[in-house]
N, C-alpha and C positions, 0 to 999 in steps of 0.2 A: 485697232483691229488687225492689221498687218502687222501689226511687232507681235501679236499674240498668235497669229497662224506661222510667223515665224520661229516663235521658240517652238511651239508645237510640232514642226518642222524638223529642228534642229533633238529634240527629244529623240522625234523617230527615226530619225536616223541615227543615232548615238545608240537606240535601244537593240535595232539592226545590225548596228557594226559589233556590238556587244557580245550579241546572242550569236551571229558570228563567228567571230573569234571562239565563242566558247566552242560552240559544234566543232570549229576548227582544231581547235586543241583537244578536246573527246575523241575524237573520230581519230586523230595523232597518236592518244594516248592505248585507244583501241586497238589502232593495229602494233604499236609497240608488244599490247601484250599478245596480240595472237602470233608474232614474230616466233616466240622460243615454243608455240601451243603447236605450229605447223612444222617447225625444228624438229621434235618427238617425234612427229609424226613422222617425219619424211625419213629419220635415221628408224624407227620400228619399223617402218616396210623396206628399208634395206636389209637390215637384224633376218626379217621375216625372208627374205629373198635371200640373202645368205645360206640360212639354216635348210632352206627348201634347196639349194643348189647342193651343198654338203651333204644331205639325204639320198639326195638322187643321184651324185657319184659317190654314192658309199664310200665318204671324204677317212671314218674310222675306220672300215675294214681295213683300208689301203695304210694306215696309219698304225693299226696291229699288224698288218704282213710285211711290213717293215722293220718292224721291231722281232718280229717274229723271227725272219731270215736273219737279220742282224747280227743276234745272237748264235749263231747255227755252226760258228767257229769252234772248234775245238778249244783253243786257247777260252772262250768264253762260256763252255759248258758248267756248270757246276752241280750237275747231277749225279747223283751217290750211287754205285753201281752196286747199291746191295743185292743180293749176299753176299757176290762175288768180293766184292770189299766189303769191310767191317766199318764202319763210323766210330770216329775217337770219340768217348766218352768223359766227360771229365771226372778228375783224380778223386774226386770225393764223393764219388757218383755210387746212391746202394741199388745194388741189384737183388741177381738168386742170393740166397742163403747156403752158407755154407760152414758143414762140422769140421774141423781144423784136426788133424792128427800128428801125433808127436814124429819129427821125422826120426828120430835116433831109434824109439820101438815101434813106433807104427801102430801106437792103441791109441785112441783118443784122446782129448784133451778134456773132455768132459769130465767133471768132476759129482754131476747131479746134485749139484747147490738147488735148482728152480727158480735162481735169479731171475733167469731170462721171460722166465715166464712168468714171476712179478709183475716185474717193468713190464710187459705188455700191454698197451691197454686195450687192446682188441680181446686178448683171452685164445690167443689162437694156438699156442706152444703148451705141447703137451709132453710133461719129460716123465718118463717112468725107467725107476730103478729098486735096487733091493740091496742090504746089506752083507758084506762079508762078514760074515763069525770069521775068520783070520783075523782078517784084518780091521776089522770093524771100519769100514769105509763103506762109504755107496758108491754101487756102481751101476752103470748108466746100461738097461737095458734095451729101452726104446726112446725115439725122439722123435713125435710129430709135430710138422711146420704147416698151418695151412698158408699157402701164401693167394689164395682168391681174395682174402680176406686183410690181405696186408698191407698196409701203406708207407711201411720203408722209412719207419718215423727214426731205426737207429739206436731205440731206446734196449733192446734185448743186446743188441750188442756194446752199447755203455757198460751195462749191468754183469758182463760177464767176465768174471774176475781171472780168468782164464785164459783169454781171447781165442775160445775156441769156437765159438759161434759167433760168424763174419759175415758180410753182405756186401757180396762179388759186383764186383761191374759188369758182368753179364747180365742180357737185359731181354734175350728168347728164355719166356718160361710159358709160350701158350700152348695149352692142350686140348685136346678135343674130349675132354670130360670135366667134369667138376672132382671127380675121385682122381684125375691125373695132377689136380694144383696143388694135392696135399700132399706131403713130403714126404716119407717115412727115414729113418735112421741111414739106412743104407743111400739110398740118394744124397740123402745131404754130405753124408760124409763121403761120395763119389766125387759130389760138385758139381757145378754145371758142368754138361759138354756139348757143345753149340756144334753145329754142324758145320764141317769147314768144306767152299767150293773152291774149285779152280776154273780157270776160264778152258 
């Protein structure tokens, strides 16, 4: 009877040390993980107290008006003092349109082929001419350009076997009407003439 209330004994306490250990190793393993769960946390309410400190001394403005004045050097302006100065345009750049005139007689270079108005594909170049009984030539009586309607695709002036219809690197052509974008004869063979300022 005593050797059986001693295993008994000896069970319960082995089932004690057991259960034990395990609680002891759970609760171990518990807080292992709530380690890195209260880590988050405590680095978010930093994060969060940062961002609130940064807010309330207006950490950006003071980080634009630094960069703001920064720059305020001459040496590091780089603002374009148009009109007053012109901006380089580059070499291959089309702008206004313009009618080419022979410089030796100073008549046109127009030959009233209507290449150019071909090659268009907008439909915007309108050439009107008429024939000499002399000479049996056409010659070039009117030349309208709409340029509202243009997008400087280059193709009228591929087309023209002349090169008398050209497109300038000027690049002021706005007007304050829709009848001031279309070009007639005389303008174009004027050219642009941009307004020049001085300081």
């Amino acid at each position: 009877m005593a050797l059986k209330i001693g295993h008994a004994e000896i069970k319960r306490n082995s089932f004690h040390c057991s259960h034990s250990v395990g609680f002891q190793s759970a609760a171990a393993s518990v807080a292992n993980r709530c380690s890195p769960l209260d880590n988050r946390s405590v680095h978010r309410q930093t994060s969060d107290m940062n961002s609130f400190f940064k807010r309330l001394f207006l950490q950006d403005f003071w980080k634009g008006m630094i960069l703001t004045f920064r720059t305020q050097n001459p040496k590091n302006i780089y603002t374009e003092q148009y009109p007053l100065e012109r901006p380089m345009v580059a070499e291959r750049y089309r702008g206004a349109p313009r009618l080419n005139m022979n410089p030796e007689t100073g008549e046109t270079l127009c030959i009233a082929c209507n290449l150019c108005s071909l090659a268009c594909p907008e439909n915007l170049i309108v050439v009107g001419w008429h024939r000499d009984d002399a000479t049996r030539r056409k010659v070039l009586t009117n030349f309208t350009y709409d340029t509202s309607r243009c997008m400087f695709c280059g193709l009228c002036e591929d087309a023209c076997p002349t090169d008398c219809l050209e497109l300038t690197q000027d690049f002021e052509m706005a007007s304050f009407s829709r009848e001031g974008a279309i070009w007639d004869r005389h303008r174009l063979e004027e050219g642009p003439t941009p307004a020049r300022y001085t300081r």
